[in-house]
SEBA-219861 format. One record per residue (C-alpha): residue in three letters; x, y, z. Coordinates in steps of 0.001 Angstrom, whole numbers, padded with zeros to 6 digits, always signed. Example, Ala and Ser with C-alpha at 12.3 -4.5 7.8 and 13.67 -1.06 7.14 Angstrom:
Ala+012300-004500+007800
Ser+013670-001060+007140
end
This chain:
Unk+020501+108777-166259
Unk+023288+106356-166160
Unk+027054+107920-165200
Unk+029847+106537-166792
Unk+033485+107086-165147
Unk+036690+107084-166490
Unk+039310+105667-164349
Unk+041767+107110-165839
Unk+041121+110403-163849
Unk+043043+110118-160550
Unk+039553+111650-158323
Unk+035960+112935-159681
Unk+035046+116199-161304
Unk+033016+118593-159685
Unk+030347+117842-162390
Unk+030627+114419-161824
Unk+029814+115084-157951
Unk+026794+116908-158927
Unk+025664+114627-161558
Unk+026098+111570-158064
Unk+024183+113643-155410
Unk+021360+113609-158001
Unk+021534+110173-158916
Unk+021443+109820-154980
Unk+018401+111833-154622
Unk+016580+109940-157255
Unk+017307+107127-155605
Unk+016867+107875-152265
Unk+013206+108247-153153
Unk+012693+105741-154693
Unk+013991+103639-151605
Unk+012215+104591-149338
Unk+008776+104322-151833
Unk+009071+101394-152316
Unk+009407+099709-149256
Unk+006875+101870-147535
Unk+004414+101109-150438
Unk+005202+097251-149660
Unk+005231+098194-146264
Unk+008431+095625-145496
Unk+012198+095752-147118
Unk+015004+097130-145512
Unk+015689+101168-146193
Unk+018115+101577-143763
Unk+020924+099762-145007
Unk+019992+100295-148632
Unk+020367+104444-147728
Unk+023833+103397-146149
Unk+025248+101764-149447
Unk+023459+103866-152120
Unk+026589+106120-152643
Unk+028991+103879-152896
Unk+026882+101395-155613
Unk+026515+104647-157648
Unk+030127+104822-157723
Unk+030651+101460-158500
Unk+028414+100971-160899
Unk+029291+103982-162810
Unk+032885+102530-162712
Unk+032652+098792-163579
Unk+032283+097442-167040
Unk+028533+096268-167736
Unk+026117+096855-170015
Unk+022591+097800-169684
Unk+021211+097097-172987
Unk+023026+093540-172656
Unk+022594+092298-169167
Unk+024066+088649-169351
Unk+027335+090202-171701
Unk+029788+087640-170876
Unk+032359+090449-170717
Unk+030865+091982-167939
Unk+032412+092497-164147
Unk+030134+090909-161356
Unk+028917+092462-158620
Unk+027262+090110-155949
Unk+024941+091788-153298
Unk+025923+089385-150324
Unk+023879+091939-148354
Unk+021015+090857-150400
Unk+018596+092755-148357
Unk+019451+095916-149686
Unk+017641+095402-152951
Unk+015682+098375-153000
Unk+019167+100307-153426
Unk+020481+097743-155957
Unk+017174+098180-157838
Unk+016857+101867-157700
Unk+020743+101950-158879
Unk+020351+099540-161497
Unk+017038+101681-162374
Unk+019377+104530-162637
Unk+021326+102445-164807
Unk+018393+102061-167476
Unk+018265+098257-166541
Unk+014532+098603-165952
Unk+012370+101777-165259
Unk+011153+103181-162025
Unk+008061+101942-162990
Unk+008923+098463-163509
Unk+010974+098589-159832
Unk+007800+100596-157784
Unk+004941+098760-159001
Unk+006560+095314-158675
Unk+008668+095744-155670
Unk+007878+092516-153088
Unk+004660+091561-155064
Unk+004245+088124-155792
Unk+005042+086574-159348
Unk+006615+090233-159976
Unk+010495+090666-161294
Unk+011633+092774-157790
Unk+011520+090674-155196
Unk+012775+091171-151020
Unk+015835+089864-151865
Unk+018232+090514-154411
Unk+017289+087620-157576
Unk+018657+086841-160646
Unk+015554+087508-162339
Unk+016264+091177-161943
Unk+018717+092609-165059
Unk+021825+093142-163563
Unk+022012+090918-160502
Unk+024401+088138-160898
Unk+023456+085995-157352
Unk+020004+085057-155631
Unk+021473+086326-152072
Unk+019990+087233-148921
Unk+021527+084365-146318
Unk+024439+085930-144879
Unk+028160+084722-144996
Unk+027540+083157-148352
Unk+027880+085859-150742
Unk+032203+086198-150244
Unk+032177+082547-151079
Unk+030174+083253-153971
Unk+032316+085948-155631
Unk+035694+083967-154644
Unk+033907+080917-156501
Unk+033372+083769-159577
Unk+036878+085371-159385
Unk+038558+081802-159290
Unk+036680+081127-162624
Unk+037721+084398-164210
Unk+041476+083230-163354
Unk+040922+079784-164819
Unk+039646+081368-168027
Unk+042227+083904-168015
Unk+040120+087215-168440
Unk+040383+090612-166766
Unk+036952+090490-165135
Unk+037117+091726-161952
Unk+034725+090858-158915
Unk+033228+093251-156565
Unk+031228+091917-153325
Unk+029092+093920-150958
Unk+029089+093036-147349
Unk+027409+094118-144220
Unk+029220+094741-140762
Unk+027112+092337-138834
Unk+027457+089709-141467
Unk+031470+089325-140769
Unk+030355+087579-137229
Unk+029529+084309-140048
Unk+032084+081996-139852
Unk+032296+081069-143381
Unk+033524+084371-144304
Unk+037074+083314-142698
Unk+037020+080375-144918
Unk+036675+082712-148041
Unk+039176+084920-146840
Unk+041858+082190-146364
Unk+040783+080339-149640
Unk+041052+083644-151931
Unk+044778+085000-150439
Unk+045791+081362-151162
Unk+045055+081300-154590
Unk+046062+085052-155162
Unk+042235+086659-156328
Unk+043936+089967-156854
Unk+040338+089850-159451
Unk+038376+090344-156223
Unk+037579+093515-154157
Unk+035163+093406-150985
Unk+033124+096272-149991
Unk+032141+096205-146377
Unk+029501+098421-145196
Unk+030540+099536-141628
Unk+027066+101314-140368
Unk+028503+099620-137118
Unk+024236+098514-136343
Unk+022437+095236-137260
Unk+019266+094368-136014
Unk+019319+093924-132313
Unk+021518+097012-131941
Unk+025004+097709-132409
Unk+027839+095388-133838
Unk+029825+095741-130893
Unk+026865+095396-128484
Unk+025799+092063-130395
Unk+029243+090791-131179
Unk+032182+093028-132068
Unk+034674+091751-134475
Unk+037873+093922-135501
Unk+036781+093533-139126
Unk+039874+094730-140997
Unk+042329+092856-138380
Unk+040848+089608-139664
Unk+041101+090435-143443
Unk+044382+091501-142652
Unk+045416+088800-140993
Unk+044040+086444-143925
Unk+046537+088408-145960
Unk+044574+090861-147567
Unk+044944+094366-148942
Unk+042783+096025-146422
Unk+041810+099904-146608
Unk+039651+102199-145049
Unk+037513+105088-146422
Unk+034498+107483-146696
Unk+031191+105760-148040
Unk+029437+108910-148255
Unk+032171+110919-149481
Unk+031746+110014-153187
Unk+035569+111140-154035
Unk+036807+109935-151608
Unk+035257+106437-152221
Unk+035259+106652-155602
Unk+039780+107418-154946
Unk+039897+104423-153432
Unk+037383+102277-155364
Unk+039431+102841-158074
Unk+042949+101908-156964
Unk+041686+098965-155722
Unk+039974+098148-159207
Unk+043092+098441-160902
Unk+044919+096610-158334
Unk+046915+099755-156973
Unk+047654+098322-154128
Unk+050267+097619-151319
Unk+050036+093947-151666
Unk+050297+092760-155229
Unk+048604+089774-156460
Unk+046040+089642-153396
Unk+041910+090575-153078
Unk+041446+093763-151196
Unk+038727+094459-148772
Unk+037322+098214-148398
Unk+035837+098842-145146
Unk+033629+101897-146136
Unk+032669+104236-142711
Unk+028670+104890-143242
Unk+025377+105736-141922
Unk+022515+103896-141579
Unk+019693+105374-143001
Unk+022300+108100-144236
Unk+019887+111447-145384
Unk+017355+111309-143556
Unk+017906+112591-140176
Unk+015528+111080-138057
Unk+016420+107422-139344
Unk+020137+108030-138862
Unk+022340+105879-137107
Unk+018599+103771-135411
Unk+019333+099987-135609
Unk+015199+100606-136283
Unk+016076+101490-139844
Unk+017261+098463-140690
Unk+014095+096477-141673
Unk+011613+099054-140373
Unk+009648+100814-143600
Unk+008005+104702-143506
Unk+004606+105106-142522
Unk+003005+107484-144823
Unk+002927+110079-141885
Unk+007276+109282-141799
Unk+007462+108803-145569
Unk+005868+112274-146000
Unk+008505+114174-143723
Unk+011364+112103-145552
Unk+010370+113121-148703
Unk+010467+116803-147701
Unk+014228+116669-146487
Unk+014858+114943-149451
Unk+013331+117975-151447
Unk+010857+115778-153706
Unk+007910+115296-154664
Unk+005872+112699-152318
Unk+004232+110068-154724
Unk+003076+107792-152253
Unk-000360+108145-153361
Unk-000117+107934-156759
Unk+002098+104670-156492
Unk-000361+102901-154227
Unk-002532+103280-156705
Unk-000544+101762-159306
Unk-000338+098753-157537
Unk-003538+097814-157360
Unk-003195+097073-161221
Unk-002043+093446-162426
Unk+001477+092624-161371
Unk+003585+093181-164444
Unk+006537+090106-165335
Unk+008305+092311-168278
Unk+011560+092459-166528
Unk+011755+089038-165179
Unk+015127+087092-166251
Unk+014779+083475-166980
Unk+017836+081807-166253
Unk+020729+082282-169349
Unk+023309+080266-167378
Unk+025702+078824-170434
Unk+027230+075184-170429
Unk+030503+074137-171776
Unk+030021+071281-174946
Unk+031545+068260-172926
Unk+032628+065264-174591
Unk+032148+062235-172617
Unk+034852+060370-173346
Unk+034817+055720-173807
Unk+033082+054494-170768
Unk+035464+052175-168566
Unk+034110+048455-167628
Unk+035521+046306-165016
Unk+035097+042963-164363
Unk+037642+042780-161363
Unk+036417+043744-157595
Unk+036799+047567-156768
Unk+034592+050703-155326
Unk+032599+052979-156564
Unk+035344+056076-155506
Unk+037651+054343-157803
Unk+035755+054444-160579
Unk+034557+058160-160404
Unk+038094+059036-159851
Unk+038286+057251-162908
Unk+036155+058582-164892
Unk+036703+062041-163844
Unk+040308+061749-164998
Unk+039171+060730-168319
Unk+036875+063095-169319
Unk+039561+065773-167856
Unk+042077+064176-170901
Unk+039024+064567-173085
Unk+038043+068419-172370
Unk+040433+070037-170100
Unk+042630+070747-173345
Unk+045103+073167-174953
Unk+044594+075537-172178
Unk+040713+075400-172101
Unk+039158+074094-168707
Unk+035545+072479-168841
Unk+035523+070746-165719
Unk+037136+071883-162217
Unk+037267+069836-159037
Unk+037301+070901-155596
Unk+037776+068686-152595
Unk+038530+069818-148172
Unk+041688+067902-147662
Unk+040335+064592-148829
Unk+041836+064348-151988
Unk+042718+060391-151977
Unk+039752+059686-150360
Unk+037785+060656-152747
Unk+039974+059488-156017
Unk+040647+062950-157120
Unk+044402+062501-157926
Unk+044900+061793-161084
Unk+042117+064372-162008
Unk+044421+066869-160319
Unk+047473+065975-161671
Unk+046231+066004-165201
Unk+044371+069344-164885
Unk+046252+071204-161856
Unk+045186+074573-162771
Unk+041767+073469-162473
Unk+041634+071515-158836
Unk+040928+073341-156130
Unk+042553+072088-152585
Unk+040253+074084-150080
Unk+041247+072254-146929
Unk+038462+071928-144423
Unk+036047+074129-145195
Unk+033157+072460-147150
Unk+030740+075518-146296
Unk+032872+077374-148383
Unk+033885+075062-151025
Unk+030268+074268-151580
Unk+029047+077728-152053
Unk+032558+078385-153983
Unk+031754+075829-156475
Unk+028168+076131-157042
Unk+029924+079972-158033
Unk+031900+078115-160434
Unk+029254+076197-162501
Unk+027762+079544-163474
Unk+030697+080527-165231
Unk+030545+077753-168289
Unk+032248+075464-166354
Unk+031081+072350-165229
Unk+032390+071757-161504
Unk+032729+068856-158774
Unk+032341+068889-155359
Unk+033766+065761-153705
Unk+034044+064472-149877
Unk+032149+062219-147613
Unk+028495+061852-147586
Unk+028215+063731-144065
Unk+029576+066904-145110
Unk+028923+066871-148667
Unk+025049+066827-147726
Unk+024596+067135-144599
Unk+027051+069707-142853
Unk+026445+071936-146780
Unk+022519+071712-146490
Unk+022212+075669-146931
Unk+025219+076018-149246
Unk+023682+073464-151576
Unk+019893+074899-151149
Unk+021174+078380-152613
Unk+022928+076502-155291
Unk+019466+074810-156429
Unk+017923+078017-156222
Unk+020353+079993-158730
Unk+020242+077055-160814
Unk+023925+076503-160998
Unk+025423+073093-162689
Unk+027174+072064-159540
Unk+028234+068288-159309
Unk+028703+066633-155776
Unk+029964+063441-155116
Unk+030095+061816-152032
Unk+032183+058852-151658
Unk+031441+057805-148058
Unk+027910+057170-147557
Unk+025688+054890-145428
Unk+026903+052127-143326
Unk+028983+050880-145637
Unk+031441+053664-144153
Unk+032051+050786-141587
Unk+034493+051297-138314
Unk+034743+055580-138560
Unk+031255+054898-136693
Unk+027754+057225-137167
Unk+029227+060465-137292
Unk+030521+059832-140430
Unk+028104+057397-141873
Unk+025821+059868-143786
Unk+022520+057858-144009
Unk+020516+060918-144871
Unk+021382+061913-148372
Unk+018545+061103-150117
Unk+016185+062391-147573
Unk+018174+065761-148087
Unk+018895+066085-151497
Unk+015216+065090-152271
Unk+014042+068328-150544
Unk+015684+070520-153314
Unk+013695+070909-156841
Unk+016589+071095-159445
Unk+019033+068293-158194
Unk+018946+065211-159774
Unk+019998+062149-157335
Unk+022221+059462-158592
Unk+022885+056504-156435
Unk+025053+053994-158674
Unk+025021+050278-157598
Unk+028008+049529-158916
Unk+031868+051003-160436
Unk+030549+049990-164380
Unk+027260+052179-163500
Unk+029773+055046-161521
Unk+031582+055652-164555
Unk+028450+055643-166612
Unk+026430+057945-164162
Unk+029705+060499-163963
Unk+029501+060807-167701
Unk+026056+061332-167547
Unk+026035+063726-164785
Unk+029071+065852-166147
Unk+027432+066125-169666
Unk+024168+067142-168930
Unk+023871+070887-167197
Unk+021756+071166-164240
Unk+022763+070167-160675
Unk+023573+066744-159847
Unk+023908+064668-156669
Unk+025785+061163-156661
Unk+026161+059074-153501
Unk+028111+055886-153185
Unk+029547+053919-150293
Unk+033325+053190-149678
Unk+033964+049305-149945
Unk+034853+047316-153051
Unk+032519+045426-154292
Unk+032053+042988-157020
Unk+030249+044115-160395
Unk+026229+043459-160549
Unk+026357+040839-163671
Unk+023460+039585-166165
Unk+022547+036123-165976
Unk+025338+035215-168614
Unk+027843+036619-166315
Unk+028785+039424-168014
Unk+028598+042379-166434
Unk+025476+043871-166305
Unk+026388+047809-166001
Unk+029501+047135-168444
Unk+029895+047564-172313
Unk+026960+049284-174034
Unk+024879+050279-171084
Unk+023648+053675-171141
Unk+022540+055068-167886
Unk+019628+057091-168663
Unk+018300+059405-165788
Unk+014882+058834-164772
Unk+014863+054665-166102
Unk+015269+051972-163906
Unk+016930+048420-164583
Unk+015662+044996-164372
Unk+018572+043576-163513
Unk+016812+040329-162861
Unk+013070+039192-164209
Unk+010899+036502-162062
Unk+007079+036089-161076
Unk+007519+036087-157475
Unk+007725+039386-156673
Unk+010301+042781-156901
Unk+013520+043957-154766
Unk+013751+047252-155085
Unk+017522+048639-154526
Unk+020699+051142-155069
Unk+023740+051704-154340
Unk+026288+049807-151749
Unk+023926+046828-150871
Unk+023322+046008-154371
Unk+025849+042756-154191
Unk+023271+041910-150760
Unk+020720+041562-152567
Unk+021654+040306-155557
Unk+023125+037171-152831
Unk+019398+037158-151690
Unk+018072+036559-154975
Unk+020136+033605-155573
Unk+019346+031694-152501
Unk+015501+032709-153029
Unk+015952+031375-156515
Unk+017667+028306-155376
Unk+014620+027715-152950
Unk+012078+027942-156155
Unk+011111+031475-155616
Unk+012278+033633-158532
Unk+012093+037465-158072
Unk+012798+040358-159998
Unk+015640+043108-159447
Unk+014941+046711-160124
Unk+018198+048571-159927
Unk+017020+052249-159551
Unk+020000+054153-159714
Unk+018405+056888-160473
Unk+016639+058504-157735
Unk+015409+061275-158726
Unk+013818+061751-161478
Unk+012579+058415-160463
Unk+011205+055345-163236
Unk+007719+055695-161738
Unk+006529+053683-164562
Unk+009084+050277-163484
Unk+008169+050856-159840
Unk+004324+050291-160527
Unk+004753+047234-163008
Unk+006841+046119-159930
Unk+003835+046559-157681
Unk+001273+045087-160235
Unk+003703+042156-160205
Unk+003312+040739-157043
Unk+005151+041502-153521
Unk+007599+044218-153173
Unk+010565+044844-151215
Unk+013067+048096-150952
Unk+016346+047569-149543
Unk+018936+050641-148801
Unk+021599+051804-147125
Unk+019910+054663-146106
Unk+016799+055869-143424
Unk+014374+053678-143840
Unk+011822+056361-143769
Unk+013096+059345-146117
Unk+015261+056950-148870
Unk+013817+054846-152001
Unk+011381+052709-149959
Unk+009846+056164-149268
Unk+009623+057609-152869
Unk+008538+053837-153962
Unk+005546+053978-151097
Unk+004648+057082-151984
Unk+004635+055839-156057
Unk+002143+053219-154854
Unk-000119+055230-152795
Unk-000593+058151-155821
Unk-001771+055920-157957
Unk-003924+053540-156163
Unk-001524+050414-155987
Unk-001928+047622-153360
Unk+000314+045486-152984
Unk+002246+043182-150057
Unk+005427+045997-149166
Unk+008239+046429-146745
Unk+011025+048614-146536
Unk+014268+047489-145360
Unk+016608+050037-144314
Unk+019153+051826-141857
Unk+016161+052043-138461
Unk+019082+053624-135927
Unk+022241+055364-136457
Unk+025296+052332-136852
Unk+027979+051486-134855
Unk+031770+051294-135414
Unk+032443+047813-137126
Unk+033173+046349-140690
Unk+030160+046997-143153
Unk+028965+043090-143021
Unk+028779+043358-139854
Unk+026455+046744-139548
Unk+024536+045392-142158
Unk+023634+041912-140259
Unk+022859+044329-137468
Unk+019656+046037-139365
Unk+018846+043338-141433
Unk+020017+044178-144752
Unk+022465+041242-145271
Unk+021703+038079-147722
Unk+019993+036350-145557
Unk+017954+038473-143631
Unk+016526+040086-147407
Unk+015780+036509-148107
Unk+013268+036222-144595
Unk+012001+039409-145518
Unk+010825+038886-149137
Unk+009458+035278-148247
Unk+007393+037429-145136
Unk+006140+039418-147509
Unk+004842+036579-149862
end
């Protein structure tokens, strides 16, 4: 079933057209089956994209028989909607069979779902929220040209998606860094759902590629020679503009073949009744199977074709762990340690680790990274939607890559960007260096105090909050390591290093961070403060003076945030009173997770929660701390209220 072109010849045969329009048929049927059996999915603009994915995936270099080849081009469905004509392609491509693609289409705990997935063979990206997908394949393209291969990128985009402002920042990012590795297919139906794109909100589509600096053409997306002619000078980078991405803005139909869907903004998400479905099937010329299908379904849903993820991760050394004794921040010591382990795997031409940062590149200590490694920093200016989903791109590609600016718009202004990241299980690293009140005098639009809340809502990011530089450097190696995503917060201030009781630094020399353990910095029979992060020193100030009055309490440093030490947190509440102190809400932080410890498993015990209760003023980080109570002193009143 599968077609297999050769580029070499300048436009199709004849044979090659006939061999398509049957493809298309086959198809076509299949389509609009499977979404009326499901009755939901979107047939309209899978019909107005089917020819040109026939072409393209007769053209590109994949295998069937080998779905996660490393060799292989990508093609990301940014339109992820349009799965039934991805699947019915890819089922024309002996990925799966028809079977596998009609009985399972939109069933639960079946390998098809709405929207394109990963855990169908052959789809590289779990799409479906719009803008996201060119950020996605610029992320893939920019990894291709830091490995140095020939792969070559091809995106699928819908008309009404271009009103997304994201898509600009893709466009600027990938003529900056010269992704002549990328072409963009735009599907130009002119309809989304409330009507037409220029009813709903026109946008000159190719002016604004254009004037990104783009190779921008225009074609036929029914016209399979036509397409297929220009497909294919654009795949070999025959093109006006050398070195840049080019952008084919491909004149369709929506619902193109069957006449009384055509051109009905309807067709977009409406399925065939069987009454429609029947009179479909009859201009298509084929057989109507709607019956026998139905019936199908009603057996067990079938999970042969589901993909578990395959994602591969570099072999990263992590390099002599730094300790300081001096007063510094937390920034300083990432920067740090991302430098380092840069000199120790970013070598003889191989990249293991990229950075990306959005014009904040001192801020966030990424300079000597980037001078060591420049072919592997990314300066994206300010655009964090895009450098987020660009990035998460990038850790699917064997390469382990960081994400660094302030807490506010590495978490919360990325919120979506990130989710889609945790659910393609990328091995995306963000740091934020600015978080909390600790951010002092730029005020509470830029103190983030909501990253744990946020980040805790995902299921595959782990949440790092170091309490000091010695434990940065040690969580960074950790974190850069290990695959899987990773979240690490930290404020901006110096700070002096937590020590032991001799002194010493207590994060320094031979500690090993260990995800999901918790550290008694300090043991006493009094009671437990609970803490991370930037008000660490505070309470470590409170436990002198309580100590100094006779009352000796116990520190549990719990970097780690998620996983969480579940096991320290209820020896701390078998142990007598227990406080939480945070730079962070007081309601979705570590005094949360530690309440909600207690109340799964029964413990009572004297508790309060200290933490950020309104959003901070502009003023030096003492100061904002006095304010809410999370100074020295103030922890001190608290505990001994709690006693």
């Amino acid at each position: 079933m599968a077609l297999k072109l050769n580029l070499q010849n300048s436009e199709l045969s004849a044979d090659e057209i006939a061999t398509l329009a049957e493809m298309r048929t086959r198809c076509a049927k299949r389509i609009l089956l499977c979404t009326s059996l499901a009755a939901s999915g979107h047939p309209g603009g899978s019909l107005s994209t089917l020819d040109m994915l026939l072409v393209t995936y007769g053209a590109v270099n994949h295998k069937s028989d080998d779905s996660q080849w490393q060799g292989r081009d990508r093609v990301v469905m940014s339109i992820g909607h349009v799965s039934p004509s991805v699947y019915a392609v890819l089922a024309e491509n002996d990925y799966f069979s028809e079977a596998d693609m009609l009985t399972g289409f939109r069933r639960a705990g079946s390998g098809f779902p709405g929207h394109v997935e990963r855990i169908v063979p052959g789809v590289e990206w779990d799409g479906g929220n719009l803008g996201q997908g060119l950020s996605t394949a610029v992320g893939m393209a920019q990894a291709f040209k830091m490995k140095g291969t020939d792969q070559k990128v091809i995106c699928y985009m819908g008309d009404g998606e271009q009103q997304k402002g994201q898509i600009a920042e893709a466009m600027r990012y990938a003529n900056k860094y010269n992704l002549d590795n990328l072409v963009v297919i735009v599907d130009r139906n002119n309809l989304q759902i409330c009507g037409t794109t220029a009813e709903v909100m026109d946008i000159d589509i190719c002016g604004m590629f254009e004037v990104s600096g783009w190779n921008v053409v225009r074609t036929d997306g029914h016209d399979v020679n036509k397409f297929y002619q220009t497909f294919r000078d654009a795949y070999m980078g025959k093109v006006a503009k050398q070195g840049k991405p080019t952008m084919i803005e491909a004149a369709t139909v929506m619902a193109k073949g069957i006449s009384f869907m055509e051109n009905k903004s309807k067709s977009h998400g409406s399925p065939l009744n069987p009454e429609d479905l029947a009179k479909a099937m009859v201009e298509l010329g084929v057989e109507n199977e709607f019956e026998k299908w139905t019936e199908l379904r009603k057996e067990p849903v079938q999970t042969n074709t589901r993909l578990e993820n395959t994602v591969r991760y570099p072999a990263i050394a992590a390099g002599e762990p730094i300790t300081y004794d001096a007063k510094t921040d937390c920034r300083s010591a990432y920067g740090n340690a991302l430098h380092s382990l840069a000199v120790e795997n970013n070598v003889d031409g191989v990249i293991k680790i990229a950075g990306i940062s959005c014009d904040l590149e001192g801020s966030v200590k990424m300079g000597d990274f980037h001078k060591h490694s420049p072919s592997a920093y990314f300066e994206t200016g300010i655009q964090e939607h895009h450098a987020a989903s660009m990035g998460s791109a990038i850790s699917r590609e064997e390469i382990a890559c960081f994400f660094s600016t302030f807490g506010v718009f590495a978490v919360s202004e990325v919120y979506n960007q990130n989710r889609i990241a945790d659910i393609n299980e990328t091995n995306f690293k963000v740091v934020a260096t600015h978080c909390g009140l600790d951010v002092g005098e730029d005020g509470p639009t830029h103190q983030g105090i909501d990253y744990i809340g946020l980040m805790r809502n995902y299921f595959r990011f782990n949440v790092y909050i170091p309490s000091d530089p010695n434990q940065t450097d040690r969580v960074i190696r950790v974190a850069t390591v290990n695959p899987g995503n990773v979240f690490v917060g930290m404020g901006r201030s110096k700070m002096e290093m937590v020590q032991a009781d001799d002194g010493t630094p207590f994060f320094g020399g031979d500690y090993v961070f260990t995800p999901g353990k918790g550290d008694w910095v300090r043991r006493g029979d009094a009671g437990t403060i609970i803490t991370c992060g930037a008000v660490t020193p505070n309470v470590m100030e409170a436990q002198a003076i309580l100590k100094a009055q006779g009352i000796d309490v116990s520190i549990l440093v719990m970097a780690s945030i998620v996983p969480v030490d579940e096991k320290a947190i209820l020896e701390a509440g078998n142990n007598g009173p227990v406080l939480t102190v945070e730079d962070h809400h007081v309601d979705t932080g570590l005094g949360a997770i530690v309440a909600t410890v207690f109340c799964d498993n029964g413990v009572a015990t004297s508790f309060k929660r200290l933490g950020v209760t309104r959003y901070g003023g502009s003023g030096k980080p003492v100061d904002l701390y006095a304010s809410q109570g999370l100074d020295g002193k103030s922890i001190v009143e608290s505990f001994k209220n709690i006693m």
